[in-house]
BALOBA-1460 file (C-alpha; in Angstrom, 3 decimals):
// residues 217
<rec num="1" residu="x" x="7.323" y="-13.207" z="1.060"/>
<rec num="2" residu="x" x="9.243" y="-10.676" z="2.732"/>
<rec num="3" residu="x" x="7.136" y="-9.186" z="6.093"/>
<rec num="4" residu="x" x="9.748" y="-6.446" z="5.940"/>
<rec num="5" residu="x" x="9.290" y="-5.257" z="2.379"/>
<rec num="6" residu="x" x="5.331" y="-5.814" z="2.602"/>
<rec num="7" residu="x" x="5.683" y="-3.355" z="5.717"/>
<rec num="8" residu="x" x="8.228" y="-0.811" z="3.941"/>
<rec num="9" residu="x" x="5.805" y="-0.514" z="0.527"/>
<rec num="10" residu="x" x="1.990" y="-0.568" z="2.722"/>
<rec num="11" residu="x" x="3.688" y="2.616" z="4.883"/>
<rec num="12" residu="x" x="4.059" y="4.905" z="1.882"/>
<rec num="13" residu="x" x="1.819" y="4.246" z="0.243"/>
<rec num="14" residu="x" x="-0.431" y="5.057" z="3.286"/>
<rec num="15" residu="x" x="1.249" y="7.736" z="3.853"/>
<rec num="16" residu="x" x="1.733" y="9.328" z="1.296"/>
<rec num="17" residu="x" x="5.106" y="9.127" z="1.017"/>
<rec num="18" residu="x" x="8.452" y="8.165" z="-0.408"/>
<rec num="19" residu="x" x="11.766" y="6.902" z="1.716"/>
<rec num="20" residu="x" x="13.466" y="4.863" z="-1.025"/>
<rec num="21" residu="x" x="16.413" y="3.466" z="2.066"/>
<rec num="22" residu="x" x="12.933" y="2.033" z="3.982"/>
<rec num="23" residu="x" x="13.011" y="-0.678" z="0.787"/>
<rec num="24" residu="x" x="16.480" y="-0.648" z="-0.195"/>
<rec num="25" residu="x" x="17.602" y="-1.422" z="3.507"/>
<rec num="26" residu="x" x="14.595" y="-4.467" z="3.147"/>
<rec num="27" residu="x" x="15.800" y="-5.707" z="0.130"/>
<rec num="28" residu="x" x="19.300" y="-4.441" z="-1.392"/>
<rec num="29" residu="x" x="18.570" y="-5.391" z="-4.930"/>
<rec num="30" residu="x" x="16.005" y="-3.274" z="-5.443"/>
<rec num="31" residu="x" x="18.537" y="-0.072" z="-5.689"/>
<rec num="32" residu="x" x="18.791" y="-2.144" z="-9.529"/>
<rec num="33" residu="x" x="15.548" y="-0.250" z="-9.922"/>
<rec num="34" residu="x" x="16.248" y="3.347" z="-9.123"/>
<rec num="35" residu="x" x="16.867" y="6.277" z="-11.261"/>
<rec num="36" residu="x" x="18.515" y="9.215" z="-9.973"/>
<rec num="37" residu="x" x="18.510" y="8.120" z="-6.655"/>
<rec num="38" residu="x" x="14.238" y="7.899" z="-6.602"/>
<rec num="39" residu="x" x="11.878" y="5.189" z="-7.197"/>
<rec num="40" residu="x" x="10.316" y="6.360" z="-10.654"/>
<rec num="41" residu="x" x="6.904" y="4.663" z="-10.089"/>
<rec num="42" residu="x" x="7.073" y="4.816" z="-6.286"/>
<rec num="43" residu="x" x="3.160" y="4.252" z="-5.003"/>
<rec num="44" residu="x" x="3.883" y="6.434" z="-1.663"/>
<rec num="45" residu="x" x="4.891" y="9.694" z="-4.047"/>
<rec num="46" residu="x" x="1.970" y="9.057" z="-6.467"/>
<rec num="47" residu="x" x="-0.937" y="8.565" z="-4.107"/>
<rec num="48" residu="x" x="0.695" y="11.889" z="-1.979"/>
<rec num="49" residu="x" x="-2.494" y="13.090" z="-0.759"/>
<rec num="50" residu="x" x="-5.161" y="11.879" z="-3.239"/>
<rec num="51" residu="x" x="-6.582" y="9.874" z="-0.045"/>
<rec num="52" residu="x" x="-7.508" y="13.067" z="1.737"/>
<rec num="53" residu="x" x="-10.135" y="13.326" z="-1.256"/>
<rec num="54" residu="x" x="-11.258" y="10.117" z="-1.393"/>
<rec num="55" residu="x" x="-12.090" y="10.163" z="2.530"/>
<rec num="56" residu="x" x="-13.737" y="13.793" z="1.912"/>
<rec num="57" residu="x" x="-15.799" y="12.510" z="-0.909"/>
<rec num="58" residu="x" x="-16.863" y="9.379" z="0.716"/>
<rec num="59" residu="x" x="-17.781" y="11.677" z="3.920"/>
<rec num="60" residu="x" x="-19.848" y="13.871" z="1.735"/>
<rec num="61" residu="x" x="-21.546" y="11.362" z="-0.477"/>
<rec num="62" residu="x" x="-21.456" y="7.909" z="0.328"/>
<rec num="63" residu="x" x="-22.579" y="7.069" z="-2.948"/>
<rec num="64" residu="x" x="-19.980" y="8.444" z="-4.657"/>
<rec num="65" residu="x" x="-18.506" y="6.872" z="-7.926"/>
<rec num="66" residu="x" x="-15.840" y="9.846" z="-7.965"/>
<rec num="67" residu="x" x="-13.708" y="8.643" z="-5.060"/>
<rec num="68" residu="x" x="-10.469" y="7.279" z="-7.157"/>
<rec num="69" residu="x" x="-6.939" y="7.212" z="-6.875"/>
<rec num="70" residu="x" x="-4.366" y="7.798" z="-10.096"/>
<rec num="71" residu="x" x="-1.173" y="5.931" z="-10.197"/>
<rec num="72" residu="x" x="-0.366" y="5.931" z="-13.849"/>
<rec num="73" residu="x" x="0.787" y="9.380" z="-14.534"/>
<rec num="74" residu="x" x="0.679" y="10.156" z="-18.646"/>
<rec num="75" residu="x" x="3.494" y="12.949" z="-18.137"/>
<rec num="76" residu="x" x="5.565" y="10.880" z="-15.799"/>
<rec num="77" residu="x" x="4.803" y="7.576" z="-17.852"/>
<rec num="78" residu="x" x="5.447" y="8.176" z="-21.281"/>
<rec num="79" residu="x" x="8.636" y="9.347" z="-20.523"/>
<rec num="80" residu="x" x="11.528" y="6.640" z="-22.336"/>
<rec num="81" residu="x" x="14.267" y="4.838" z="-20.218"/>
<rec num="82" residu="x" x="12.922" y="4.512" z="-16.446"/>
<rec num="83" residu="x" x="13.541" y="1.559" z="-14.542"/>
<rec num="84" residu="x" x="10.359" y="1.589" z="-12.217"/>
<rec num="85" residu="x" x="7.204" y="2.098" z="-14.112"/>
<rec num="86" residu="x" x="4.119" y="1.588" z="-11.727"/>
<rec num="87" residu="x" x="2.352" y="-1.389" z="-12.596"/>
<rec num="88" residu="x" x="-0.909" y="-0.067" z="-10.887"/>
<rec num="89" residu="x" x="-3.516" y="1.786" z="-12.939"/>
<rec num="90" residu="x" x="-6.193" y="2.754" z="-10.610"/>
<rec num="91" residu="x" x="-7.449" y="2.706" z="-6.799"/>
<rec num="92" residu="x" x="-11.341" y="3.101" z="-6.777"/>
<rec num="93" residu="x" x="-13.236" y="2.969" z="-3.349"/>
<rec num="94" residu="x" x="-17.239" y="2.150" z="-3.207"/>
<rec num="95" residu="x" x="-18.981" y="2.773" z="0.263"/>
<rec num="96" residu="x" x="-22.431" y="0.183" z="0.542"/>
<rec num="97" residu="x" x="-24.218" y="1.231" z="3.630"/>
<rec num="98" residu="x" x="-21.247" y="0.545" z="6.626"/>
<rec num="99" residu="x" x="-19.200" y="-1.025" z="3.914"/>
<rec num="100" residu="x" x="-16.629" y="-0.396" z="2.485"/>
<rec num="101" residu="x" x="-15.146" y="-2.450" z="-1.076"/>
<rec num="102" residu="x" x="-12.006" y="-1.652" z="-3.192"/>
<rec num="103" residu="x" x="-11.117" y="-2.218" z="-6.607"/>
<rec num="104" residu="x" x="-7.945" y="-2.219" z="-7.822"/>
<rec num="105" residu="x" x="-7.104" y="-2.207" z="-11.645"/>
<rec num="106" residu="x" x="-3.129" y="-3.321" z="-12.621"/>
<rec num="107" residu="x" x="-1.651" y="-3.166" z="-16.415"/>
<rec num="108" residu="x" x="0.551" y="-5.863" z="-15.434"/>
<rec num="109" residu="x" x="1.271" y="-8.419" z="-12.582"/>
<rec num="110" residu="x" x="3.796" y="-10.614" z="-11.669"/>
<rec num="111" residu="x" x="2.011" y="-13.503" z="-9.500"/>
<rec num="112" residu="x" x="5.111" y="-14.477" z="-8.032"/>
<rec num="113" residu="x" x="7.108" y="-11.258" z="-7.445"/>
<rec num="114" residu="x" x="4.362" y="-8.734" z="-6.981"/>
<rec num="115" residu="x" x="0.496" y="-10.259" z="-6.584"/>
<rec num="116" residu="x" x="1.138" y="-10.923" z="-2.494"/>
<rec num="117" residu="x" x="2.767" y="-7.606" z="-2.073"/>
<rec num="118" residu="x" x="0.225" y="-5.609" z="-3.587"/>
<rec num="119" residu="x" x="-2.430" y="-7.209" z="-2.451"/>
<rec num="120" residu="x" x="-1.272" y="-6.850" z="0.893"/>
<rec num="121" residu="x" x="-0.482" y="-3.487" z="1.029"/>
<rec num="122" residu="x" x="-3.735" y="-2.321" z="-0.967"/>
<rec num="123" residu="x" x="-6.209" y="-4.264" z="1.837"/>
<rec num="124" residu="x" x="-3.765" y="-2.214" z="4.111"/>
<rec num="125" residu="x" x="-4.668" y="0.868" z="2.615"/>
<rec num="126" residu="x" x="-8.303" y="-0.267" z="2.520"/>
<rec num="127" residu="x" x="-8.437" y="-1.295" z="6.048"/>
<rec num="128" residu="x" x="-7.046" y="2.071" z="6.668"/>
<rec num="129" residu="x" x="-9.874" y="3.750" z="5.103"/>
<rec num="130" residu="x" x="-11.998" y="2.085" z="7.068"/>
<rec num="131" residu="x" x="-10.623" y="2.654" z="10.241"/>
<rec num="132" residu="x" x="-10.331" y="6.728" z="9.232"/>
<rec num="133" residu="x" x="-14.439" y="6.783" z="8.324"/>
<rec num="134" residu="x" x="-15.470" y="3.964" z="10.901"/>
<rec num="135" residu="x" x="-16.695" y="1.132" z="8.299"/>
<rec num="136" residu="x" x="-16.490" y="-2.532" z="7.952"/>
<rec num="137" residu="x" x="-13.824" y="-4.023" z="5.366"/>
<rec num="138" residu="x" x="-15.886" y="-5.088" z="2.327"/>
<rec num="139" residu="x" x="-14.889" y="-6.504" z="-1.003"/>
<rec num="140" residu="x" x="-11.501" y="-6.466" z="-2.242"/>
<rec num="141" residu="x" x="-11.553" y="-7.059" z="-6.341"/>
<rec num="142" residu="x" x="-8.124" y="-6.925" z="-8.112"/>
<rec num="143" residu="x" x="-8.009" y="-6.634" z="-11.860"/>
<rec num="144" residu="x" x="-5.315" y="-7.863" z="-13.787"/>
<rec num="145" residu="x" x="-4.691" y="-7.000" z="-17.619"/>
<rec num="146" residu="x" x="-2.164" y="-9.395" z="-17.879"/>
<rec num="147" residu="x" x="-1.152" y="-11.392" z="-14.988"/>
<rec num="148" residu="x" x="1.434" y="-13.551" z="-15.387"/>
<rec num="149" residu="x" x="3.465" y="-16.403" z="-13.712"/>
<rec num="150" residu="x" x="6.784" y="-16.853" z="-15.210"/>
<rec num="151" residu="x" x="8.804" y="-20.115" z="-15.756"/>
<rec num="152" residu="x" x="11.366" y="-19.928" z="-13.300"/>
<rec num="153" residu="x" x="9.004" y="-19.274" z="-10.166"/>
<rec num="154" residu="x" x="6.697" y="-22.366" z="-11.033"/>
<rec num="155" residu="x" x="8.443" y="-24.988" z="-8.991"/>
<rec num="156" residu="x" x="8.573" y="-22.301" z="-6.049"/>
<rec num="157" residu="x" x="4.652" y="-20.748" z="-6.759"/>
<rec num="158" residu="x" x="3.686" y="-24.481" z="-6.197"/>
<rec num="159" residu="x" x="4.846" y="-24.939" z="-2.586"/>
<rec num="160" residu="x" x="2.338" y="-21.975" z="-1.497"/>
<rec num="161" residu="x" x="-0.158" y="-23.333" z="0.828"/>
<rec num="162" residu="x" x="-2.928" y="-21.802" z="2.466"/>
<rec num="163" residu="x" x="-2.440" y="-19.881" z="5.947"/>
<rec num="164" residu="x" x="-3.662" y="-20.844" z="9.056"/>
<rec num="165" residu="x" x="-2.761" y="-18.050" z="11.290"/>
<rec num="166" residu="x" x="-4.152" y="-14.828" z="10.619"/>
<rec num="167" residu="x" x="-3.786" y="-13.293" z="14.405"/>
<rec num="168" residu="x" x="-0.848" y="-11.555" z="13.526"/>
<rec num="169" residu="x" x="-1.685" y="-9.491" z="10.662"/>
<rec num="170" residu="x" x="-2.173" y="-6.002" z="11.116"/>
<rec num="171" residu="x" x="-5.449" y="-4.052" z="10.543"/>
<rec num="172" residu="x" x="-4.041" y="-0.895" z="9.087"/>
<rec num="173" residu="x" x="-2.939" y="2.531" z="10.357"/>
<rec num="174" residu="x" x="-5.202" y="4.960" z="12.753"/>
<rec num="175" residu="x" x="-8.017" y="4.443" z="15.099"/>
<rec num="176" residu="x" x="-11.785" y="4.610" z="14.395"/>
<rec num="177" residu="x" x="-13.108" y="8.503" z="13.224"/>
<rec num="178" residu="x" x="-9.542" y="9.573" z="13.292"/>
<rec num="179" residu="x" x="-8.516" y="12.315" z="9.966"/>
<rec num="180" residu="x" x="-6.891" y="10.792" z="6.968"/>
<rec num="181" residu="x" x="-4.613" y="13.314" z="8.023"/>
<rec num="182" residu="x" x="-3.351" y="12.281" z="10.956"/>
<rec num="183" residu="x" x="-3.197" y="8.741" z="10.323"/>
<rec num="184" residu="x" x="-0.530" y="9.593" z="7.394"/>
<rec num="185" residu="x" x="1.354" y="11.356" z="10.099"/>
<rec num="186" residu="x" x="1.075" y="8.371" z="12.254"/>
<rec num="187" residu="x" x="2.306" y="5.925" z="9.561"/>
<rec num="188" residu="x" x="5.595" y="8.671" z="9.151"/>
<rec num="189" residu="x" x="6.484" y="8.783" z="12.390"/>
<rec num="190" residu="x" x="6.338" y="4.677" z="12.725"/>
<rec num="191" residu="x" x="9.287" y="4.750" z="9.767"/>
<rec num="192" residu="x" x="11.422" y="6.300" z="11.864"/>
<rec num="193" residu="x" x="11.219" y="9.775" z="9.512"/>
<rec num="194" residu="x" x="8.809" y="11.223" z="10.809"/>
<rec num="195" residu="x" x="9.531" y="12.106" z="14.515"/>
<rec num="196" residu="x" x="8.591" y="10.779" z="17.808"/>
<rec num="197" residu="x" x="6.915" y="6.909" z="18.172"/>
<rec num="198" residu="x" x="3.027" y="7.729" z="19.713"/>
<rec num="199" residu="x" x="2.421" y="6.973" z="22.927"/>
<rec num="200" residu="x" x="-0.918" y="5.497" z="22.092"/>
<rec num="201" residu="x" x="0.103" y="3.135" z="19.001"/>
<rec num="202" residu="x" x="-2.669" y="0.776" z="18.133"/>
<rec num="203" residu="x" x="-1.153" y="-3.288" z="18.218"/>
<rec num="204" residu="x" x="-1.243" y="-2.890" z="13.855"/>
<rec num="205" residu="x" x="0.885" y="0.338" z="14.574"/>
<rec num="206" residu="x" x="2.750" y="-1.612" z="16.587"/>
<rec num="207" residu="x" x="3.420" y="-4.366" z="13.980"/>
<rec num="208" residu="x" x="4.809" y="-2.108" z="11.516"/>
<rec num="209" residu="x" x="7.154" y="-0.318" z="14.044"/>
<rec num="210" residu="x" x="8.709" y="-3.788" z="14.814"/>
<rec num="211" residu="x" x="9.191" y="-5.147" z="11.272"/>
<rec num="212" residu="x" x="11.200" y="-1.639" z="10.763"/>
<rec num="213" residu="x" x="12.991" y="-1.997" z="14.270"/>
<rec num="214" residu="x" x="14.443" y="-5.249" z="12.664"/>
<rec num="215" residu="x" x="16.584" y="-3.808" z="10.102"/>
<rec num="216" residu="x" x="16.574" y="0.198" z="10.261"/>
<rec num="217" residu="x" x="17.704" y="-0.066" z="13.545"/>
């Protein structure tokens, strides 16, 4: 698993944003995949700024069943000959007391080629949440309609073991109580796009500005 594309795909979709060179430049071959110079199913440019809702509906009612996030667009989707369709249905958030759980619904999923990215950068976005509306990191449930492991990646999906270390992964964007909207400014500016590092850049922050230091230079 590449740390560098994890980092380049949890960043926009966090923030709500889409640099296609912040994934080509952490994995070349993935220009294969472009049309017209764009990522056609992009997360970052789908989720834009559907999680300003979600925090302002979780804010207002904590027992809200309303606060979801679209990814499959029926205008953008139907459309014939794109390379990049988004293989992500749904986002759904459910507050429980201080708790917060995720569920994520996919139409599709590669266990080899996709599972550990998205499910990285989803609990990234989750953790994210919680860090905007001050709430412990509940359940994470991901859905699969068809998940799938193909031939070729068996001999390689075998060797996966277990990890050990988790001190080193990153907790999300933002600080406790802090606006959905300046946390996607935060997660800009650590992609080198969106101005000026912050002075006061949490250690997760941090993580993400050194996986991009490594190759955007």
């Amino acid at each position: 698993m590449s740390k560098n594309v994890a980092a380049a795909e949890a960043a926009q979709l966090i923030g709500g944003f889409h640099y296609p060179e912040l994934l080509i430049k952490a994995a070349p071959n993935t220009k294969d995949y472009m049309d017209e110079g764009r990522f056609h199913g992009s997360y970052g440019q789908r989720i834009g700024y559907q999680m300003l809702h979600v925090v302002r509906k979780l804010r207002d009612d904590p027992g809200t069943r309303q606060a979801v996030v679209t990814l499959w667009d029926p205008f953008l989707d139907n459309q014939e000959g794109k390379h990049d369709y988004p293989c992500t249905v749904m986002l759904q958030f459910e507050r429980e007391g201080d708790v917060l759980h995720m569920n994520v619904v996919m139409r599709s999923n590669d266990a080899w080629l996709g599972l550990p990215y998205d499910m990285f950068q989803f609990t990234q976005l989750q953790l994210t949440l919680c860090n905007s509306l001050d709430l412990a990191a509940g359940m994470y449930r991901h859905t699969a309609l068809s998940m799938h492991l193909y031939a070729r990646n068996v001999a390689d999906a075998d060797k996966v073991q277990d990890p050990t270390d988790f001190s080193t992964q990153p907790m999300g964007i933002g600080k406790r109580n802090m606006s959905m909207t300046e946390i996607m400014r935060r997660t800009r500016a650590l992609t080198f796009v969106g101005g000026e590092p912050y002075t006061d850049e949490t250690n997760s922050e941090r993580w993400y500005r050194d996986r991009f230091a490594t190759y955007m230079g």
